[in-house]
C-alpha positions in Angstrom: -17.4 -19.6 27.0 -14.0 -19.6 25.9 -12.5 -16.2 24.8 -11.7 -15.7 21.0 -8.8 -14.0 20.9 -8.5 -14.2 16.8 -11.4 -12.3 16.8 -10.6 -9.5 19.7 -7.0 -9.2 17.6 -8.7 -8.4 14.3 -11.3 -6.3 15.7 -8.3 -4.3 17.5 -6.7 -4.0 14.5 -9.5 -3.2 11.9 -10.3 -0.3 14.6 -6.5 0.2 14.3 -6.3 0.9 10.6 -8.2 3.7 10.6 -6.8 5.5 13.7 -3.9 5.4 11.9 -4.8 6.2 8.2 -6.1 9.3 10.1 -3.5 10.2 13.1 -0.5 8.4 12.4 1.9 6.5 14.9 2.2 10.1 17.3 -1.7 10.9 16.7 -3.6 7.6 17.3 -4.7 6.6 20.7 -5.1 3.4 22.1 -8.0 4.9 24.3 -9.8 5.6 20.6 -8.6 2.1 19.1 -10.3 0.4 21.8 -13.4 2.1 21.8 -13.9 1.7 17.9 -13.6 -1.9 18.3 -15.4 -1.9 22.1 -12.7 -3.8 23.3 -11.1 -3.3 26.9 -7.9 -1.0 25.8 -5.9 -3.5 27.9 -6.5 -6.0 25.2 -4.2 -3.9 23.0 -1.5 -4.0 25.5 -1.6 -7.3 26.1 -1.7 -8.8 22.4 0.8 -6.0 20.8 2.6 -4.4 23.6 2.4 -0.5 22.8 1.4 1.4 20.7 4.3 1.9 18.4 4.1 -2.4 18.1 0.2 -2.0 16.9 1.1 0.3 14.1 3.2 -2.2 13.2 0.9 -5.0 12.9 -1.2 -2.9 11.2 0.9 -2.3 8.7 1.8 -5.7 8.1 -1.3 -7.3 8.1 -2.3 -4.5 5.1 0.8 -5.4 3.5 0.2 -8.7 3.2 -3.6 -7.8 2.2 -2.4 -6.2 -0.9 0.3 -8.5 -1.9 -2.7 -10.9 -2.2 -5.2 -9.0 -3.5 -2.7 -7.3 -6.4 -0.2 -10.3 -7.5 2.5 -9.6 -10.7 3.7 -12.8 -12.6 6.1 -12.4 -15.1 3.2 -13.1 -17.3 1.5 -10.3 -15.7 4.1 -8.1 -16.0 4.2 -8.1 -19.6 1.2 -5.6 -19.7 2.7 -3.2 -16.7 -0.1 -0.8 -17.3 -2.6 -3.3 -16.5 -0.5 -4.0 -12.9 -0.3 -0.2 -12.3 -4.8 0.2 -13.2 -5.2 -2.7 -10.0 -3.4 -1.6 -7.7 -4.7 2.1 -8.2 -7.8 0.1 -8.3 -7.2 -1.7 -4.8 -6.1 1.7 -3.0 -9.3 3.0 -4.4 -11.0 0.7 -2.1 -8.4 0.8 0.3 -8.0 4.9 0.8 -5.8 4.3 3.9 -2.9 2.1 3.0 -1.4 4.9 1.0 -1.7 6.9 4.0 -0.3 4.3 5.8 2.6 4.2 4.2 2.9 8.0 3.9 3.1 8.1 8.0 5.4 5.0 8.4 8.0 7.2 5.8 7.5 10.3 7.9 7.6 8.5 11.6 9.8 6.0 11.3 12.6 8.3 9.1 14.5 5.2 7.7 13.1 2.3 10.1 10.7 0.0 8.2 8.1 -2.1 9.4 8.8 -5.7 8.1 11.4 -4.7 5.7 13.0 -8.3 5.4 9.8 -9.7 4.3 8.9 -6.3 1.9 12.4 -6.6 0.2 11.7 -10.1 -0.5 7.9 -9.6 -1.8 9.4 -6.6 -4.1 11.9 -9.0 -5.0 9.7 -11.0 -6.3 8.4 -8.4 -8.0 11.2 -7.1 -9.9 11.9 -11.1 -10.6 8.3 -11.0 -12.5 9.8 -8.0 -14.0 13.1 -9.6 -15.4 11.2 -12.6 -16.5 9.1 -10.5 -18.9 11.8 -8.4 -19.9 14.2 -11.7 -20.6 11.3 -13.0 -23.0 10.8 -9.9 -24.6 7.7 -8.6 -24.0 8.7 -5.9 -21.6 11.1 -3.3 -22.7 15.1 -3.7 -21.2 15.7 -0.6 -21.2 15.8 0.4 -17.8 16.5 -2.1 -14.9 13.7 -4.1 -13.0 14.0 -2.3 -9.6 14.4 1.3 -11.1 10.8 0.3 -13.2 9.3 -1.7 -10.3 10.1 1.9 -8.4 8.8 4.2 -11.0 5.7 2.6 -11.6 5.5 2.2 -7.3 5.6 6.2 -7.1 3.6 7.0 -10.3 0.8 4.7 -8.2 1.0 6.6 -4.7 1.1 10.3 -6.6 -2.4 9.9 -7.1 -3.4 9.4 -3.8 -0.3 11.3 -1.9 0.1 14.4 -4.1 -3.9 15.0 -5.2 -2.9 18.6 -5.0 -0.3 18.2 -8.1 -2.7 16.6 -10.2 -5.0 19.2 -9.9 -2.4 22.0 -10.9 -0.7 19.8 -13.6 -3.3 18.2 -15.2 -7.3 19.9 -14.2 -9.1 18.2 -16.9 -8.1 15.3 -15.8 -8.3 15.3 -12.0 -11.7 17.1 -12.4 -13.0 13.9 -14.8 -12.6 11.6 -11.5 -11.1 8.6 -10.5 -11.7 6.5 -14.0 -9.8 9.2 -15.9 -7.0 9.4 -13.2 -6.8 5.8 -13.5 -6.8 5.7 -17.8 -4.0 8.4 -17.4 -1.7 6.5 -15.0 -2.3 3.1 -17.5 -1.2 5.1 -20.5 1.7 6.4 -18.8 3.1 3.2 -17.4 2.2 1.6 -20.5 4.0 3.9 -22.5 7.3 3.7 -20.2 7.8 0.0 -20.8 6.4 -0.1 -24.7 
């Protein structure tokens, strides 16, 4: 029987995601990686090289995950708010991207994982972003990037500052996710009315 070596990659990496989410790039260990997807921790070696080169493909294989899963048209991006609820709404199901992302910041200290193919992708963002502003149903008023980057960090403060939430506004981190959720729709909303 021929080996499926698709298969052994994902499971690596699946097992990958969450060794990360909770370790990060200095914390994880191949040794655990390998036993949560009872695969031979050679496998690893072989198919990504180290350790530092399976965080890697983690974190591009989640990055492309959610630039399908969350698409923004310039059509789309006339309603901003509406982009900012399904996102929040995809790292609701998806708790350890934003953790992720948190460690690849504080590990890697200026280095990026894929960063030609993230510039383009937010790129192409901030082009949906012009488009809506250029037929007017987006406000001008502040650049595509600065906005696309604004309504970025308004996202990951829910899920990488849960502690200010709950000292700047109780009622509303005590009313749960949906609430959180409503807020950060009505914010965004009202920054590009």
């Amino acid at each position: 029987m021929a080996w499926d070596t698709a298969h052994t990659k994902q499971l690596l990496l699946d097992a990958a995601v969450e060794e990360f989410a909770e370790h990060g790039p200095e914390g994880a260990r191949v040794a655990r990686v390998a036993a949560r997807a009872g695969i031979n921790k050679e496998r690893i070696y072989q198919y990504f090289g180290n350790k530092e080169k399976l965080f890697a493909a983690v974190l591009e294989s989640e990055l492309r995950k959610i630039t399908t899963a969350v698409p923004l048209t310039g059509e789309q991006a006339a309603d901003l708010g509406d982009y900012a609820g399904r996102v929040f709404d995809y790292h609701r199901q998806h708790p350890h991207f934003m953790r992720l992302l948190a460690w690849e910041g504080l590990h890697y200290q200026g280095r990026v994982v894929a960063e030609d193919e993230r510039t383009a992708s937010y790129g192409e963002k901030t082009a949906a972003l012009a488009e809506a502003q250029q037929a007017g149903t987006l406000t001008n008023d502040i650049a595509p990037g600065q906005l696309m980057h604004a309504v970025i960090s308004l996202i990951a403060s829910w899920y990488t500052l849960p502690q200010l939430t709950r000292m700047l506004v109780p009622t509303v981190a005590d009313a749960g996710e949906d609430a959180q959720r409503e807020a950060l729709v009505t914010v965004v909303r009202r920054l590009t009315a």
